[in-house]
Residue frames as a rotation matrix with the C-alpha (Angstrom) as fourth column:
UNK 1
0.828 -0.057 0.557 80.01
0.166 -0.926 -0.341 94.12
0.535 0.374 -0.757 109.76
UNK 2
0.221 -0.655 -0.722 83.18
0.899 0.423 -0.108 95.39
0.377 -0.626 0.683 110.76
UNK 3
0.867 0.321 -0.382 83.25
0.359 -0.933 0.032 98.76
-0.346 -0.164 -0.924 112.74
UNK 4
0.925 -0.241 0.295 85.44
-0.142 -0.937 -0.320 101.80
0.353 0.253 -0.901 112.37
UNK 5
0.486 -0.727 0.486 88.10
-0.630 0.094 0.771 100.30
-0.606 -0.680 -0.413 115.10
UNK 6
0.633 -0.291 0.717 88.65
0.110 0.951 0.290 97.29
-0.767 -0.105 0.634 113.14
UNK 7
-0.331 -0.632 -0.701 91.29
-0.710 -0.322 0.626 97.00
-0.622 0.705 -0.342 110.42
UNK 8
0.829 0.554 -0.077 89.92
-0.494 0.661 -0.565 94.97
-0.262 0.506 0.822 107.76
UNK 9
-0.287 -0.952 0.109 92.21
-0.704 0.286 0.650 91.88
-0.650 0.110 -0.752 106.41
UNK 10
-0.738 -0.128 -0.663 92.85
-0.662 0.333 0.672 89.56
0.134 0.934 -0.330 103.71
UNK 11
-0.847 0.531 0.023 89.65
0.470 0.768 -0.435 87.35
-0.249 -0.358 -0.900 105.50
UNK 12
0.124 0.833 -0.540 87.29
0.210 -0.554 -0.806 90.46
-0.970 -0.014 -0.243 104.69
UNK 13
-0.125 -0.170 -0.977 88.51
-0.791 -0.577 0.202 91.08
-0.599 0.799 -0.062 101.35
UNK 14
-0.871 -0.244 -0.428 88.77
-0.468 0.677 0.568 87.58
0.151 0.694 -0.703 100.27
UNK 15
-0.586 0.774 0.240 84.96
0.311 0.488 -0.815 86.79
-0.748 -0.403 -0.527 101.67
UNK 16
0.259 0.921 -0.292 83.68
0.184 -0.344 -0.921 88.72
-0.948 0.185 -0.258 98.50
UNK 17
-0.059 -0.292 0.955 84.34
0.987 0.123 0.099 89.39
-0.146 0.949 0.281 95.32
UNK 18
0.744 0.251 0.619 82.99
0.427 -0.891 -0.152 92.83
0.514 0.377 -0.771 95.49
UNK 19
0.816 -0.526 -0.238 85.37
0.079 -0.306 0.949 93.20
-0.572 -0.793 -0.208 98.55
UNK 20
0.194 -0.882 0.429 88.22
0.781 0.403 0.476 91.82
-0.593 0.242 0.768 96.56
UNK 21
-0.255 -0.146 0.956 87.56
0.939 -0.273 0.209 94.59
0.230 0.951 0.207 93.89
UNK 22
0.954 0.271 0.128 86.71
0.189 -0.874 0.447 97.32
0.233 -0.402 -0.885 96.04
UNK 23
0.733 -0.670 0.114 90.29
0.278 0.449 0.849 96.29
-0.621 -0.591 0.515 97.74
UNK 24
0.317 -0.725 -0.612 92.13
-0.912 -0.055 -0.407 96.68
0.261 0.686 -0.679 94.07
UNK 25
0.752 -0.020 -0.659 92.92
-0.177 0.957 -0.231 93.29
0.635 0.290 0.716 94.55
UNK 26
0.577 -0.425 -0.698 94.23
0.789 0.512 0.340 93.16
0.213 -0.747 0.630 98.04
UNK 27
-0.343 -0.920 0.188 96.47
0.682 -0.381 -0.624 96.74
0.646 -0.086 0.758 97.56
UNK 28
0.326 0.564 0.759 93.91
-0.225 -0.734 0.641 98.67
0.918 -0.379 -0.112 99.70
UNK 29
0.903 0.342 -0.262 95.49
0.188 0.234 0.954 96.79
0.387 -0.910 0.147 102.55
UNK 30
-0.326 -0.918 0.225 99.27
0.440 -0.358 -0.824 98.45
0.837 -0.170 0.520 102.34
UNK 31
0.247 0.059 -0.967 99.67
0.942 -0.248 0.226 99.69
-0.226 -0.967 -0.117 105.93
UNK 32
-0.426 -0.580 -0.694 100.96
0.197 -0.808 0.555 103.11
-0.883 0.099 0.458 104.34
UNK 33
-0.325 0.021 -0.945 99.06
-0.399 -0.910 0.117 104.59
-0.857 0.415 0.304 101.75
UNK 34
-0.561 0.044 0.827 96.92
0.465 0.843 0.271 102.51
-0.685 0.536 -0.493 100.63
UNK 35
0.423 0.905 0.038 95.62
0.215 -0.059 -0.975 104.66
-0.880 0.420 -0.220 98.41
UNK 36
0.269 -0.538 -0.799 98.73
-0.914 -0.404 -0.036 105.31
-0.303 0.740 -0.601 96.46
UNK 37
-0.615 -0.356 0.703 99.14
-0.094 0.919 0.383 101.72
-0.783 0.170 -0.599 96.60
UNK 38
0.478 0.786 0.391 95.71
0.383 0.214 -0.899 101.62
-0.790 0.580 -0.199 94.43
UNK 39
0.597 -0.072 -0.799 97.19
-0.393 -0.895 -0.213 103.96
-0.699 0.441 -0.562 92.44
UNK 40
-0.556 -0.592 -0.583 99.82
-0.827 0.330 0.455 101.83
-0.077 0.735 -0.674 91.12
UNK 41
-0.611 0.286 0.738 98.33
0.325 0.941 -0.096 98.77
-0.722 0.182 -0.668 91.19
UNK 42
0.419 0.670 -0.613 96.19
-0.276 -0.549 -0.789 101.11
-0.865 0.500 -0.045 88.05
UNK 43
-0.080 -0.593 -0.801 99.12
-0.989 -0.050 0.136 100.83
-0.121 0.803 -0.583 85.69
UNK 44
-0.909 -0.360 0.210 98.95
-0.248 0.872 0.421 96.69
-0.335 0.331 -0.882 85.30
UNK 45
0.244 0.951 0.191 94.82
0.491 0.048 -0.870 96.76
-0.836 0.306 -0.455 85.06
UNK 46
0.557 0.487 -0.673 95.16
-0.433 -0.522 -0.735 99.53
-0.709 0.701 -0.079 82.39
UNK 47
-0.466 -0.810 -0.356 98.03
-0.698 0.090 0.710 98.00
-0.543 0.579 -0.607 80.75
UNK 48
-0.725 0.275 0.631 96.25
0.374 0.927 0.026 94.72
-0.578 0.255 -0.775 80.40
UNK 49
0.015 0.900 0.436 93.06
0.625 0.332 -0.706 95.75
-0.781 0.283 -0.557 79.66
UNK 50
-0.054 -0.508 -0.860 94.32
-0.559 -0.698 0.448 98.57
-0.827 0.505 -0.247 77.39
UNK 51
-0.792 -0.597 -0.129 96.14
-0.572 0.651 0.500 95.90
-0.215 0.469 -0.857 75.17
UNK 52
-0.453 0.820 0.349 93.09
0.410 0.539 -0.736 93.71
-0.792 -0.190 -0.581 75.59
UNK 53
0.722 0.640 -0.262 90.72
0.101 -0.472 -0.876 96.54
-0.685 0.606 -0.406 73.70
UNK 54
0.052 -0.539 0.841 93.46
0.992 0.123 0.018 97.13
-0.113 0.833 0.541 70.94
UNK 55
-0.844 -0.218 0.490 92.90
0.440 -0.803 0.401 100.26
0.306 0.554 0.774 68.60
UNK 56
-0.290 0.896 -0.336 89.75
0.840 0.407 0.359 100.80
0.458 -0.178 -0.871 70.25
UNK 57
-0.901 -0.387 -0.198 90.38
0.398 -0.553 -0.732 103.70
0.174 -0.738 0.652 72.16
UNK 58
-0.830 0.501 0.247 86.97
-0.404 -0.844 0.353 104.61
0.385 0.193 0.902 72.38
UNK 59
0.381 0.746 -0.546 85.40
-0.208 0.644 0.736 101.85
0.901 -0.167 0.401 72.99
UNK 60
-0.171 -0.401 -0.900 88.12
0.944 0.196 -0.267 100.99
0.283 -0.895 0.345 76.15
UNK 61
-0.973 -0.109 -0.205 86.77
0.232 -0.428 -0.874 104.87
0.008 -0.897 0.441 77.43
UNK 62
0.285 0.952 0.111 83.05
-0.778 0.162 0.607 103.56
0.560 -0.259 0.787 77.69
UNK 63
0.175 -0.081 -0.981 84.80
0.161 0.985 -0.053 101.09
0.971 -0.149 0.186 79.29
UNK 64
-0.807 -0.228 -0.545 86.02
0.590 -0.315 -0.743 103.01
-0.002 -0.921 0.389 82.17
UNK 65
-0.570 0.747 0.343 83.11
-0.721 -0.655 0.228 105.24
0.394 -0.117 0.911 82.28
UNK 66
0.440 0.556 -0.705 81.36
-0.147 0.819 0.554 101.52
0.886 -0.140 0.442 83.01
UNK 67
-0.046 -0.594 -0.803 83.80
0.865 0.378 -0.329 100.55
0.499 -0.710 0.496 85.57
UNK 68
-0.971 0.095 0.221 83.21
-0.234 -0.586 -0.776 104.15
0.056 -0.804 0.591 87.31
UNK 69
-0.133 0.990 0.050 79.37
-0.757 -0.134 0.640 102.86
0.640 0.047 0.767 87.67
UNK 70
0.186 -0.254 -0.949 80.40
0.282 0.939 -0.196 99.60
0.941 -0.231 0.247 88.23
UNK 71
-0.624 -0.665 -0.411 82.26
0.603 -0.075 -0.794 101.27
0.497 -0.743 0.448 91.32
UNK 72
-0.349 0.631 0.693 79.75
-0.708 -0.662 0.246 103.59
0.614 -0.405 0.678 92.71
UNK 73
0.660 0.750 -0.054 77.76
-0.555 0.534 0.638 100.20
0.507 -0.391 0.768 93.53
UNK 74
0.056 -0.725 -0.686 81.39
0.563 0.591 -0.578 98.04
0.825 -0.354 0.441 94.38
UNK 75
-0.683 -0.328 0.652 82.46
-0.348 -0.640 -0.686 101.21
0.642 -0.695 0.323 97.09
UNK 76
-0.358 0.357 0.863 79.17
-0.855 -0.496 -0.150 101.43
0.374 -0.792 0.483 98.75
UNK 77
0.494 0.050 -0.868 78.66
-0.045 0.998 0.032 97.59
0.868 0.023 0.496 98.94
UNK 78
0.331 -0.435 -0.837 81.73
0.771 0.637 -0.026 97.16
0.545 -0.637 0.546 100.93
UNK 79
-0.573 -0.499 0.651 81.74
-0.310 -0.603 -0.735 100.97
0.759 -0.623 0.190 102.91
UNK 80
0.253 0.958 0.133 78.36
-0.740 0.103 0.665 99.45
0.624 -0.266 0.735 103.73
UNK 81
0.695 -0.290 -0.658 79.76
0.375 0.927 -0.012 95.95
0.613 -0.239 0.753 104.92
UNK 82
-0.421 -0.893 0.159 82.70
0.453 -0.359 -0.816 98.25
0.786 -0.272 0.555 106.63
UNK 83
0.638 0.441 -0.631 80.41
0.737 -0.587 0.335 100.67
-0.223 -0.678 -0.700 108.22
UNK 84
-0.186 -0.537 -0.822 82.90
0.154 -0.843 0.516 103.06
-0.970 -0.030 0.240 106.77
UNK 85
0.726 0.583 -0.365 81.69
-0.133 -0.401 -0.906 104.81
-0.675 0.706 -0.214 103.92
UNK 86
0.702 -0.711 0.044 85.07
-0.490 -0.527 -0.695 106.06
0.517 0.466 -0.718 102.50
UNK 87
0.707 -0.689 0.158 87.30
-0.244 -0.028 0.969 103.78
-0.664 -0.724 -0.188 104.06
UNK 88
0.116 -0.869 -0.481 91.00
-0.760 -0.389 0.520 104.40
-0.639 0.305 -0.706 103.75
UNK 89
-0.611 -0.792 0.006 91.11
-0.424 0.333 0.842 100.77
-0.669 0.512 -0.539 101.71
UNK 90
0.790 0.602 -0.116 88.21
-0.036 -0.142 -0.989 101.65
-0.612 0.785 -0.090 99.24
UNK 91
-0.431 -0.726 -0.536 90.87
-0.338 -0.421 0.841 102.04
-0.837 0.544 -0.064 96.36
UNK 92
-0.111 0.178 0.978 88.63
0.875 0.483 0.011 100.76
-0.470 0.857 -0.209 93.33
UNK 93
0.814 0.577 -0.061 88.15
0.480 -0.729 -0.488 104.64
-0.326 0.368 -0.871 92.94
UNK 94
0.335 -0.830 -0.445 91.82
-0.372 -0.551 0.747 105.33
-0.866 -0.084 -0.493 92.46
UNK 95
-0.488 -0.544 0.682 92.19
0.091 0.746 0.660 102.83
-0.868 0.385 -0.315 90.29
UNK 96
0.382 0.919 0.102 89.24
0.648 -0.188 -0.738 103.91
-0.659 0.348 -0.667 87.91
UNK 97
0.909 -0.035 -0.415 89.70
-0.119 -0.977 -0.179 107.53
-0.399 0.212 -0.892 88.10
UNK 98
0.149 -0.891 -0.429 93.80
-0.418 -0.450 0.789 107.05
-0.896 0.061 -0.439 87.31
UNK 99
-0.257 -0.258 0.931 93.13
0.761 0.540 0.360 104.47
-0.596 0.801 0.058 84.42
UNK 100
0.874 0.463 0.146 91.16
0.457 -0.682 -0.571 107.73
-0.165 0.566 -0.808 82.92
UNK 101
0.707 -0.542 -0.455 94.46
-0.388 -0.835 0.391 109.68
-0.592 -0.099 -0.800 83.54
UNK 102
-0.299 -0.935 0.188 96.63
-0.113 0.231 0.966 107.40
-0.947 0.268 -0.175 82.19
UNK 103
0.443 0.570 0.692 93.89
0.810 0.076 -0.581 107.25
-0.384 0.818 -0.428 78.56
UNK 104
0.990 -0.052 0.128 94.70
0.026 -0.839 -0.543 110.95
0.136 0.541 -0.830 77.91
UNK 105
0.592 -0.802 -0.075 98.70
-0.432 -0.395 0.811 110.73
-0.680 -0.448 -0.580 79.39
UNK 106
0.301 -0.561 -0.771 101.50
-0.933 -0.005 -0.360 110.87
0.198 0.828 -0.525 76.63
UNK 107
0.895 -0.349 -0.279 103.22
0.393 0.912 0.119 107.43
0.212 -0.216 0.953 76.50
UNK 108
0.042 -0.995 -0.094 106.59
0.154 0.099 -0.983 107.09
0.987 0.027 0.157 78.62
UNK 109
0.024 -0.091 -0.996 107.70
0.884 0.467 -0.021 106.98
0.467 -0.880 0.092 81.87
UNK 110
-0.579 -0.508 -0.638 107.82
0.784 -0.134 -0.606 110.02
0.222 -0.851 0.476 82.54
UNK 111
-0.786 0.606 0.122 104.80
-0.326 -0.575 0.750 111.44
0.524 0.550 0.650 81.30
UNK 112
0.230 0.754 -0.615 103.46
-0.110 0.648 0.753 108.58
0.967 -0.106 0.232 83.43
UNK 113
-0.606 -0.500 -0.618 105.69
0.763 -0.148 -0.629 108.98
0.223 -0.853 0.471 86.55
UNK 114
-0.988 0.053 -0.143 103.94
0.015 -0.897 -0.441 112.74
-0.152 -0.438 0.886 86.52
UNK 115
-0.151 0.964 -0.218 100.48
-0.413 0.139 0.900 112.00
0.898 0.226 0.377 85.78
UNK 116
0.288 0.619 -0.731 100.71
0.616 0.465 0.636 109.75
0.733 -0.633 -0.247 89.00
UNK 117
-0.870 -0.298 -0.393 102.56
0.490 -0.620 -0.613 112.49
-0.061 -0.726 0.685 91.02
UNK 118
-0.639 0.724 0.260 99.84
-0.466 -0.633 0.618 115.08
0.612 0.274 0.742 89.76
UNK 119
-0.134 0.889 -0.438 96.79
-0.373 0.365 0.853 112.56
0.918 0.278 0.283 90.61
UNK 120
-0.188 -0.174 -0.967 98.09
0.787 0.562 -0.255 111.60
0.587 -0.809 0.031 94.04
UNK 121
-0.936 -0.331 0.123 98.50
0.293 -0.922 -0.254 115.13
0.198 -0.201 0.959 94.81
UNK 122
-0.724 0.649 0.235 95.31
-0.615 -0.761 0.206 116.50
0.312 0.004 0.950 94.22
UNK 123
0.197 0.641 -0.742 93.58
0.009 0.755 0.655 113.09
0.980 -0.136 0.143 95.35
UNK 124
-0.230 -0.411 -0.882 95.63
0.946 0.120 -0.302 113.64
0.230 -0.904 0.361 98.73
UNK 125
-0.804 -0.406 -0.433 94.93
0.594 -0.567 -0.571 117.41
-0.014 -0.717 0.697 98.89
UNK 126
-0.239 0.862 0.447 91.70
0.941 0.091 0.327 117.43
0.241 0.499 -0.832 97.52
UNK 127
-0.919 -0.365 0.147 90.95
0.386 -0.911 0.147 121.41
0.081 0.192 0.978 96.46
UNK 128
-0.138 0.990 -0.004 88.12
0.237 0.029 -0.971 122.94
-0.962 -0.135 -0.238 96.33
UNK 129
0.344 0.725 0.597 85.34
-0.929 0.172 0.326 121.71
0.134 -0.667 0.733 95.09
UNK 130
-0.134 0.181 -0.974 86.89
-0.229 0.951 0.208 118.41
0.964 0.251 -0.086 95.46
UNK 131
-1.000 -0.004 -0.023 86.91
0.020 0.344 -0.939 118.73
0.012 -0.939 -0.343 99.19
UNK 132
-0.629 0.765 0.141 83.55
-0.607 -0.370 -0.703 120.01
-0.485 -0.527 0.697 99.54
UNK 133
0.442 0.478 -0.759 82.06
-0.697 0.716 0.044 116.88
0.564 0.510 0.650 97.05
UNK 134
-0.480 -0.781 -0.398 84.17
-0.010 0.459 -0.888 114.82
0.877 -0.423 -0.229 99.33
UNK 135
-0.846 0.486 0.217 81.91
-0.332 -0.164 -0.929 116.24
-0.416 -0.858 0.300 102.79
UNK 136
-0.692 0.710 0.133 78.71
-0.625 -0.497 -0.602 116.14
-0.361 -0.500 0.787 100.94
UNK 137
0.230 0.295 -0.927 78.33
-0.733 0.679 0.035 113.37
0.640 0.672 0.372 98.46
UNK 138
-0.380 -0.294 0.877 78.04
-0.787 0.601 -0.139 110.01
-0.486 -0.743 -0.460 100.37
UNK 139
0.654 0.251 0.714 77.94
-0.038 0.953 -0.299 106.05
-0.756 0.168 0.633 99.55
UNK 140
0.389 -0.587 0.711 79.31
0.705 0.685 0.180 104.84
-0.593 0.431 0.680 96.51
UNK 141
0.806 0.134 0.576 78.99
0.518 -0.629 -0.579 107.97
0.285 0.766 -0.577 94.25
UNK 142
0.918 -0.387 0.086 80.53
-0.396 -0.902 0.174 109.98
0.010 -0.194 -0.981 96.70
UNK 143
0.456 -0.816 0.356 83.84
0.098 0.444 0.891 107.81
-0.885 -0.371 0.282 97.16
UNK 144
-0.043 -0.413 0.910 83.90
0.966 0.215 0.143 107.19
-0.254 0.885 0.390 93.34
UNK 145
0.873 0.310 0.377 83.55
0.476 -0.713 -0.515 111.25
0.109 0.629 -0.770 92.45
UNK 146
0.908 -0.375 -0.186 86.35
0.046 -0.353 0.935 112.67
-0.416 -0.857 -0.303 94.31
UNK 147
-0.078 -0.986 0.148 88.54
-0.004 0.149 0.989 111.15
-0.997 0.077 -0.016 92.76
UNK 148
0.271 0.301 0.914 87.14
0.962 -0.082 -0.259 111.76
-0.003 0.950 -0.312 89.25
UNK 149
0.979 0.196 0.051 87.52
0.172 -0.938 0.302 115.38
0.107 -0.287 -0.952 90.08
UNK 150
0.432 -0.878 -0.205 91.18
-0.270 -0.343 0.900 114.68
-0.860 -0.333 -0.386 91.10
UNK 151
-0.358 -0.408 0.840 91.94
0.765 0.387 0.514 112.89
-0.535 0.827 0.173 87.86
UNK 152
0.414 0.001 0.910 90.73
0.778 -0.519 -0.353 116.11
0.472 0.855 -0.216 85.53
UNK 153
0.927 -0.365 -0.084 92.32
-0.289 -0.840 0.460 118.37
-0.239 -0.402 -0.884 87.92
UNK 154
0.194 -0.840 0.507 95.49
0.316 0.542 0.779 116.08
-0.929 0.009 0.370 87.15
UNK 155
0.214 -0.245 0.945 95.04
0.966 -0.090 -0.242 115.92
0.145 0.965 0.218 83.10
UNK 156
0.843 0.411 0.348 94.61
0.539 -0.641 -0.547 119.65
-0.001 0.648 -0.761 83.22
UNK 157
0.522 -0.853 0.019 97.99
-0.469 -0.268 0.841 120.26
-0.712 -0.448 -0.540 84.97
UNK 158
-0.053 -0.575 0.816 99.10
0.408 0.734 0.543 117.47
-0.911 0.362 0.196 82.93
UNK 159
0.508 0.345 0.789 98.04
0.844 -0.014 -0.537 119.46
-0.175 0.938 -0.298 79.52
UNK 160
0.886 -0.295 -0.357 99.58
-0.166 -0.922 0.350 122.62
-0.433 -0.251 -0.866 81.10
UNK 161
0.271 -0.811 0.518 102.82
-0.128 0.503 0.855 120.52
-0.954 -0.298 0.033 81.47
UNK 162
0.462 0.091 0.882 102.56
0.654 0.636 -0.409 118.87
-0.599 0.766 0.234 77.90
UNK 163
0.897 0.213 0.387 102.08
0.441 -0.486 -0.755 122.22
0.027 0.848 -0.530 76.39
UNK 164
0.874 -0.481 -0.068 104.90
-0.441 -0.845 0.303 124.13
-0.203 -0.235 -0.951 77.98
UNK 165
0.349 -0.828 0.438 107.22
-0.311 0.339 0.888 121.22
-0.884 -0.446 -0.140 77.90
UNK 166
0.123 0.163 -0.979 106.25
-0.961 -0.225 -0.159 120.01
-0.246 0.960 0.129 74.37
């Protein structure tokens, strides 16, 4: 186990798979925001797997609805192995929750540029209730809700946005 003091490194992430995928595939360990690092490191997972599911669109959002389950158990695996519930390079929940944002976000860059501004935002300033699901939910659920919560607080800004801008 590694306590609270320690910084995990590419030796703790690469000792597991679940690590590796709790990690986002190693971006949980940016020294600077590693959760916005998750964040992008969203856009090449959804791209692929996007592409992957085709015309499907329905079937590829039971897919992420899986992959938030999937993550409930990945999170609390390795806060468990951390001793930190929620630690700062958990980032499979960013990555989840933002592939959801980017399902419902308009295609283009800049529809996608503001979807991740939005989602960072409210994942970094978590409102209420996301703070207070944030204090009281714990393990895997709680890591992976939060940031559900920040991704429809995103879309709805983002729909606000859509509507006014057209």
């Amino acid at each position: 186990m590694i306590t609270s003091a320690e910084k995990p490194g590419w030796r703790f992430v690469l000792s597991h798979p679940v690590h590796f995928l709790s990690f986002g595939f190693g971006s949980g360990l940016f020294p600077f925001g590693p959760g916005t690092a998750g964040t992008l490191a969203a856009f090449p997972v959804y791209f692929f797997l996007h592409h992957w599911f085709g015309q499907t669109d329905w079937i590829f959002l039971i897919f992420i609805a899986q992959l938030f389950l999937l993550g409930i158990w990945l999170c609390g695996k390795t806060g468990t192995a951390l001793g930190v519930p929620d630690h700062s390079g958990i980032v499979f929940d960013e990555i989840v929750a933002f592939m959801l944002v980017l399902f419902f976000t308009p295609q283009g860059f800049f529809w996608q540029a503001v979807a991740f501004m939005l989602f960072r935002f409210f994942d970094i300033l978590k409102p209420p209730p996301i703070a207070y699901y944030d204090r009281v939910l714990h393990g895997g659920f709680g890591v992976m809700f939060d940031d559900l919560l920040a991704a429809f607080y995103a879309l709805i800004c983002l729909a606000l946005l859509k509507s006014v801008l057209g």
